[in-house]
N, CA, C and O of each residue as an XYZ file, in Angstrom:
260
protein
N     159.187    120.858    -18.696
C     159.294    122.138    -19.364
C     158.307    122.235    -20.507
O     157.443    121.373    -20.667
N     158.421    123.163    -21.212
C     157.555    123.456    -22.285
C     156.194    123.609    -22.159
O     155.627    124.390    -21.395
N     155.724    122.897    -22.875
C     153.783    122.159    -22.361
C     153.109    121.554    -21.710
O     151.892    121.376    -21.750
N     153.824    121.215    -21.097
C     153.711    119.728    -19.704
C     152.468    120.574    -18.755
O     151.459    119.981    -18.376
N     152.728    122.038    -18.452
C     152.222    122.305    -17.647
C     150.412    122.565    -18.442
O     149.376    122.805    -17.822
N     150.539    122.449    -19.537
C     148.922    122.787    -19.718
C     148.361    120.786    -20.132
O     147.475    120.555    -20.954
N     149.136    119.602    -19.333
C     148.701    118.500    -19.006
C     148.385    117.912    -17.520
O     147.696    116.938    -17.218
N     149.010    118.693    -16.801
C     149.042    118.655    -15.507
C     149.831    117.197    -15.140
O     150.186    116.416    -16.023
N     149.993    117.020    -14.053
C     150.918    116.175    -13.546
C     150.114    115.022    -12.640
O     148.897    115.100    -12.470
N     150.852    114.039    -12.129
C     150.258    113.472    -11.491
C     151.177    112.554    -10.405
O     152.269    112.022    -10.608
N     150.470    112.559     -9.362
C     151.015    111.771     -7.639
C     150.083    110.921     -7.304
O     148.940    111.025     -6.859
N     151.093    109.664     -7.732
C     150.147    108.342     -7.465
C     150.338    108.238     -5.632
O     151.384    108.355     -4.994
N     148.991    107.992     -5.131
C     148.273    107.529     -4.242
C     149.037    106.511     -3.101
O     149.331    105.388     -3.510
N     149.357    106.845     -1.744
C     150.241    105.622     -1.445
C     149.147    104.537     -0.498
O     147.962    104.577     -0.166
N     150.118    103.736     -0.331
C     148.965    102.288      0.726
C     147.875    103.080      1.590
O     146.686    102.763      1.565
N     148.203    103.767      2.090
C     147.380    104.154      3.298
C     146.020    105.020      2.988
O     144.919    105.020      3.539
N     146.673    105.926      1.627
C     145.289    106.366      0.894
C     144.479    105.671      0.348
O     143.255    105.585      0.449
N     145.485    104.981     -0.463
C     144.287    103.501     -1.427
C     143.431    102.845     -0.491
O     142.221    102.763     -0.704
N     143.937    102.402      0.467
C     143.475    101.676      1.701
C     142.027    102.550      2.406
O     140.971    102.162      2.905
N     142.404    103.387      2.238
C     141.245    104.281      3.096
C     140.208    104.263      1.944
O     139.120    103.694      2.031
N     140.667    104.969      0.813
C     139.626    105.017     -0.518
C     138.788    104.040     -1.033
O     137.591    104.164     -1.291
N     139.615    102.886     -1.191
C     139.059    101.805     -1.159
C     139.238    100.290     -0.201
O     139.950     99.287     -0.259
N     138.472    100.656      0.412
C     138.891     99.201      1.603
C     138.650     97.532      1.155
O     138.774     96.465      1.757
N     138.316     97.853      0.025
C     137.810     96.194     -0.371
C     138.279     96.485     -1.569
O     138.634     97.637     -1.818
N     138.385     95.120     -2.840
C     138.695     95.234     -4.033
C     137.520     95.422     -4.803
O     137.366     96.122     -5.804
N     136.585     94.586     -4.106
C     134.696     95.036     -4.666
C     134.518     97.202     -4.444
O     134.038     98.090     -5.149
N     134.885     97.180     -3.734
C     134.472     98.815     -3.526
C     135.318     99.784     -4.634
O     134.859    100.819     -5.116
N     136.830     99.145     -4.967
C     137.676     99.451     -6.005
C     136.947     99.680     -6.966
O     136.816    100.767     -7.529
N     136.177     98.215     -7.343
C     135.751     98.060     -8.692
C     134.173     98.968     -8.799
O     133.651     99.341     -9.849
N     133.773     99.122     -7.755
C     132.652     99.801     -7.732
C     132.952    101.160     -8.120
O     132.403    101.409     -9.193
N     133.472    101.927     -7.759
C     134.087    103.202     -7.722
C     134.790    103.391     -8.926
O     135.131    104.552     -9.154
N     135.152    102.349     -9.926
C     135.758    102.535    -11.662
C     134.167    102.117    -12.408
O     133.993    102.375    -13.599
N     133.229    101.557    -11.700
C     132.792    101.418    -12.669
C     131.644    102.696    -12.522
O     130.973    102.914    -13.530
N     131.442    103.379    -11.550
C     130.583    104.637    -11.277
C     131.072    105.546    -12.290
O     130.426    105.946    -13.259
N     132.433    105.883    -11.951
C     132.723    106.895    -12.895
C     133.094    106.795    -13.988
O     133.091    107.706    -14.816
N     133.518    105.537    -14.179
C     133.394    105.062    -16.140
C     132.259    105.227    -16.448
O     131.934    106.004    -17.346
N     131.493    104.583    -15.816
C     130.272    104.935    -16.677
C     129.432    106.522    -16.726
O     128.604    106.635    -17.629
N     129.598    107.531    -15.939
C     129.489    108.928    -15.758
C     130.232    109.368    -16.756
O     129.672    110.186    -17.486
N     131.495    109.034    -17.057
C     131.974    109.612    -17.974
C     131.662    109.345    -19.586
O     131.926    110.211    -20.420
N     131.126    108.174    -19.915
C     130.277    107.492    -20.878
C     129.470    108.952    -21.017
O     129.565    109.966    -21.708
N     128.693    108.487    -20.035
C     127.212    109.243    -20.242
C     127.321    110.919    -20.168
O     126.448    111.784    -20.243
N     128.355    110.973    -20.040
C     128.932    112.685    -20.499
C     129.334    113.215    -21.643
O     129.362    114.327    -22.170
N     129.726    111.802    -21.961
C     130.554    112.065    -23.371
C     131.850    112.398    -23.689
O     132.306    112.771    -24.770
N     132.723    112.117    -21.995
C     134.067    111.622    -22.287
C     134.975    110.555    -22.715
O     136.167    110.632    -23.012
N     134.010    109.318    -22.687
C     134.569    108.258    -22.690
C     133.790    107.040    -24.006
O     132.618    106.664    -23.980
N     134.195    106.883    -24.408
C     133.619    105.868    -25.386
C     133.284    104.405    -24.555
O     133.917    104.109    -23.542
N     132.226    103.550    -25.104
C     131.833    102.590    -24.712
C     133.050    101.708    -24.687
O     133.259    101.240    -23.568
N     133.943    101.339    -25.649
C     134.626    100.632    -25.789
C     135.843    100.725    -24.839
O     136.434     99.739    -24.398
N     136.123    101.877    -24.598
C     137.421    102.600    -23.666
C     136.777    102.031    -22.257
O     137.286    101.243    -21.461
N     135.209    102.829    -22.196
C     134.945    102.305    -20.512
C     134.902    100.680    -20.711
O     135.466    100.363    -19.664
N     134.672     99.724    -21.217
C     134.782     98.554    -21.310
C     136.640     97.995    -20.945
O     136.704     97.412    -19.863
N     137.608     98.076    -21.463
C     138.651     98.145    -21.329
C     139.210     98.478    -20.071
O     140.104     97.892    -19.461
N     138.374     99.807    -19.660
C     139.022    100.238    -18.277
C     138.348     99.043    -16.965
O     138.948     98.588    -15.992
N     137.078     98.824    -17.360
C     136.135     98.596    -16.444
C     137.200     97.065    -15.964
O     137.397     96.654    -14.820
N     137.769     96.446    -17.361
C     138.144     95.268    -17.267
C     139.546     95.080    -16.573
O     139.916     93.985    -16.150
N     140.116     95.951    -16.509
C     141.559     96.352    -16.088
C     141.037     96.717    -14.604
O     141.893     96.549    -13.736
N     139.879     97.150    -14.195
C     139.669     97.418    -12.994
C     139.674     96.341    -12.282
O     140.312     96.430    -11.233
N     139.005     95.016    -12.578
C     138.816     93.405    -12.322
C     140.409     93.041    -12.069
O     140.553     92.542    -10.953
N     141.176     93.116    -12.532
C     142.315     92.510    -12.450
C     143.118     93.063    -11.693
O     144.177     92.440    -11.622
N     143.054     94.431    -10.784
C     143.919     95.311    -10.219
C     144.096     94.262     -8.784
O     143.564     93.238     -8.357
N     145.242     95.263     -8.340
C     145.720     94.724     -6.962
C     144.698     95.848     -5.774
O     144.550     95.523     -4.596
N     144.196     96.915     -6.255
C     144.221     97.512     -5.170
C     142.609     97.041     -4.922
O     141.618     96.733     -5.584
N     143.100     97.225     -3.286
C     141.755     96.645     -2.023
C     142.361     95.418     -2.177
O     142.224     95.056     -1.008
N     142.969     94.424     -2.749
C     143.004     92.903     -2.092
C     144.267     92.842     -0.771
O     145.379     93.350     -0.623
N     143.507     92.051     -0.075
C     144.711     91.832      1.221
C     146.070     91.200      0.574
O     147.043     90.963      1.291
């Protein structure tokens, strides 16, 4: 209710999408670090934030068998 709607919402992704999106955990990490860094260079994202994310991307589960 209230304001929520001018944050928008969000529907996390199930196996079969992740799976398709990213088929490897290298392609995962490829694909956070494209658009971290796009967003850097836009001027959404601070160096330090894309650093953080980039690193949290390394450690994820998704793409590993």
């Amino acid at each position: 209710g209230g304001f929520c709607f001018l944050f928008g919402t969000t529907s996390l992704f199930g196996e079969e999408t992740l799976a398709t999106l990213y088929p490897s955990h290298e392609a995962y990490v490829e694909a956070i670090n494209q658009t971290t860094d796009s967003a850097v260079a836009a001027g959404f994202l601070l160096e330090a934030d894309a650093a953080l994310i980039k690193a949290r991307a390394l450690t994820s589960d998704i793409g590993r068998p």
